[in-house]
Steps between C-alpha positions, in 0.01 A plus 500: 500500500702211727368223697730668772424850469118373513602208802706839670135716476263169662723438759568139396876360521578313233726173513717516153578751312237715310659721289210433277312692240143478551207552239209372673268278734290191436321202713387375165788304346360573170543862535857482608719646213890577538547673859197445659552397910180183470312449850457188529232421764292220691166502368141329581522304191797583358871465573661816345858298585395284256551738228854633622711307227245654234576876619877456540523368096298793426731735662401587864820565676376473839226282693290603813443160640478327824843413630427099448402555078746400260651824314806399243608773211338799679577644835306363786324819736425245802215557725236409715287738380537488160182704381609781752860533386359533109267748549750677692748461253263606209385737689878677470435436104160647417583869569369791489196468721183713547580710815190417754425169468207332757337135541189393630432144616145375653261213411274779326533829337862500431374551125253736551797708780772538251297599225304748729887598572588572194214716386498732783860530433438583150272751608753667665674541210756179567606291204366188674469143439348186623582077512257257612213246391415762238845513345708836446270834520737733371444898507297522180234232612672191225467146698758195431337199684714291702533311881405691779871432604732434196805285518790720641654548162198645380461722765768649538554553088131633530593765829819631282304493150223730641781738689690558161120603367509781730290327794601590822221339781423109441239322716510104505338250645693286672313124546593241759641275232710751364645625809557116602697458195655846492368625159506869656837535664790726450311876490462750708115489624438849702210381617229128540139445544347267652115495393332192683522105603252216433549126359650470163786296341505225771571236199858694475556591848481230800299734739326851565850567718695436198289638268496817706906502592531517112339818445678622787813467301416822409512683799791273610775538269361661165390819602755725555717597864288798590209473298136506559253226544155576405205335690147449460379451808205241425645177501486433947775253609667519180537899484622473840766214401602740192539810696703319718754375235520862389603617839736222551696617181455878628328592174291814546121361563228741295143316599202535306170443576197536767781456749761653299708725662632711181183481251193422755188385297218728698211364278382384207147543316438294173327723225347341128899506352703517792547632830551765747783548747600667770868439615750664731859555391747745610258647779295588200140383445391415171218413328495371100304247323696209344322388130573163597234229647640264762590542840821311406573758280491768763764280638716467168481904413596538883790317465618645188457840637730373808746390263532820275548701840724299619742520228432887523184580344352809518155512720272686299601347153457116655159615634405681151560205385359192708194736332569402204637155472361283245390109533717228412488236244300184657485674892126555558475661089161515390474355212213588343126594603223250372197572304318464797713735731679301673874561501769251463841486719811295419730418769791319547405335814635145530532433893201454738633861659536695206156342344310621817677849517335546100169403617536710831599787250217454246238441789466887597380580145239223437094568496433136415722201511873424424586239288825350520688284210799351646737162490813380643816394291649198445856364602473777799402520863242235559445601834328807406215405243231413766592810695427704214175340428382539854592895462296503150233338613469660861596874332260442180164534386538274250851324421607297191793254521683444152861420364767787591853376327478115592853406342581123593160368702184435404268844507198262640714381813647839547119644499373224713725594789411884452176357535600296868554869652159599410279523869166282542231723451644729223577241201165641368659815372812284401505368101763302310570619138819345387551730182618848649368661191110354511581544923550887402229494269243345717580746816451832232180290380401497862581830619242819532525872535602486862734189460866510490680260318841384640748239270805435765797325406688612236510836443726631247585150387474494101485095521348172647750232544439132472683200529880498619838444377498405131114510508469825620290730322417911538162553336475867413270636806410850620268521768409854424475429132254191564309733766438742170433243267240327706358840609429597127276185444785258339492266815635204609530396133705801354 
């Protein structure tokens, strides 16, 4: 394939001629081999410009740069976009592509949506596939771990990979850094959720506005002319400011919620394992019981169901299913039940929003107290570690304060100003245990019968990282698999 014929298909004039045989795309310039096009971008610690002269000696024959970089031996794609006009450009290469394609973007659930996606879309007898935090979920359950939103490159290689497997419906999540960056450009998306707002990421982005006018990227420009945006309609001001941008772009609204217009959440009653619903959709009443605990999950299977429907779903088969969707990896899992009774939930909760929606969810179901494990991460949003220890503290019976991943800073400092958040009055049911293994162990320890324990944070992380930059370390860590060893009498020592 040409650099023109592929220039010709993105819209995107060329200045020189580009009669050029191309094999491939890179923005690593170790990568590039003979006819790769090399993106060469501004990054927040790196310079990809820097490495230009490296890709052109290893055979790129054309540069995506901004027009002010330096391109000699290769020909120069100008623009002030660069990231935009290589993923559009790639996007040209990496064909064929699964046929319905959606995105859901959010401060929470976006894992938990398109996974939810996919398997009521496998129920239905779809060859379906998902891409998020988790990795690729591909139709016969197999998991590749990766970024919630790989580098455009891989993306894109990933989308046409899974296609020539036979997969035909793809659900992504689509996060505010990689829609700021354009890692998910190119494709046509029939149709974009948009799951909920709260603080996160503030140490990337300068402000909530900005924060939030990233994820609305995706109702903006990614989604397609004449698709439909998806919205759960539990987030106040900011639904209203995303319903908005999907009216401004005349994409077809589909609402979901207590005050959704197209799935209308009529009630909800928790039970031991999950919960019952009754929802209106299609001037139908129904009534089914979700095995899922959570009241966020209501709002993730919801959302899901929107999406299948709108990208022509059939009614009865999304409903069937919603039945019979299954929990995923480090979202509210149970990990294990302790010889006492009590059970054990792992959740990926990280923000002071998402911590409190697990402990709303888990409250419903507890006869005795809720004990809550939890930390904050290093090298990340400062501004929300005493938030989240007010929220533990205020939402908790008991709540222990350990290390999460504390990469570059000291884990004592980091804990300390968890610590600040916690309110006068409740530090009594507040502990410190630095270790998050003897933190685990000493909340299964504690807990009875009636008690549920909760360890927020990580989720389906398989590692604890420590240190940064040549001192970085992962230390092999499973939440889940701790939870069982401690649970089993090996404790904080196993």
């Amino acid at each position: 394939m040409t650099l023109a014929t592929l220039a010709q298909d993105a819209g995107i004039a060329l200045a020189g001629p580009a009669d050029i045989s191309v094999t491939g795309f890179a923005i690593d310039n170790r990568k590039v081999a003979p006819g790769t096009v090399f993106g060469a971008f501004q990054g927040i610690t790196v310079n990809g410009e820097d490495f230009i002269p490296q890709a052109v000696a290893a055979g790129a024959v054309a540069v995506v740069a901004r027009p002010e970089a330096k391109v000699d031996g290769a020909l120069h794609i100008a623009s002030a976009m660069p990231r935009r006009t290589f993923a559009l450009l790639a996007a040209q290469y990496f064909k064929p592509v699964p046929d319905t394609i959606v995105a859901v973007t959010g401060t929470n659930g976006k894992t938990s949506t398109v996974e939810m996606t996919r398997q009521l879309w496998r129920m239905s007898g779809e060859r379906a596939a998902s891409i998020g935090t988790l990795g690729v979920t591909t139709p016969d359950e197999s998991v590749s771990t990766g970024l919630t939103t790989p580098d455009i490159v891989t993306f894109l290689s990933n989308m046409s990979g899974l296609a020539r497997e036979g997969v035909t419906h793809v659900a992504y999540e689509a996060s505010s850094h990689g829609l700021s960056q354009y890692r998910n450009e190119g494709l046509r998306v029939a149709a974009a959720a948009f799951t909920n707002f709260s603080r996160d990421h503030l140490d990337y982005h300068a402000s909530m506005d900005e924060y939030f006018d990233a994820k609305m990227r995706l109702f903006d420009e990614v989604v397609d002319a004449g698709g439909t945006a998806v919205v759960w309609t539990g987030t106040g001001e900011w639904t209203a400011r995303a319903i908005e941008r999907a009216r401004n772009r005349e994409l077809r609204l589909f609402t979901v919620g207590e005050q959704g217009e197209d799935i209308r959440l009529l009630a909800r009653s928790p039970t031991q394992l999950g919960q019952d619903l009754e929802l209106e959709h299609g001037g139908t009443v129904r009534k089914l019981r979700l095995p899922l605990i959570g009241e966020y999950q209501v709002a993730n299977a919801l959302t899901a169901a929107g999406l299948v429907l709108a990208t022509g779903g059939d009614a009865g088969q999304v409903w069937d299913g919603v039945a019979r969707l299954q929990p995923v990896r480090g979202r509210l899992e149970r990990a294990v039940i302790t010889q006492a009774g009590a059970p054990v939930y792992v959740d990926y909760a990280h923000t002071p929003d998402a911590l409190e929606a697990a402990i709303t969810a888990l409250r419903p179901h507890v006869g005795g107290r809720l004990i809550t494990v939890f930390g904050a991460g290093g090298d990340r949003d400062q501004g929300k570690r005493g938030p989240m220890g007010q929220v533990a503290a205020q939402a908790s019976d008991i709540a222990i304060i350990t290390d999460d991943n504390p990469r570059g800073e000291d884990p004592a400092a980091i804990r300390n100003a968890v610590m600040a958040g916690v309110p006068t009055g409740t530090s009594a049911n507040v502990r410190e245990i630095g270790g998050r293994r003897e933190a685990i162990a000493a909340a299964i320890q504690e807990a009875n019968a009636e008690d549920i324990v909760l360890i927020a944070g990580k989720g389906h992380e398989q590692g604890q990282i420590i240190g940064s930059g040549e001192t970085m370390k992962i230390l092999p860590f499973d939440d889940v698999t701790v939870a069982r060893e401690c649970a089993a009498g090996q404790g904080a020592a196993a």
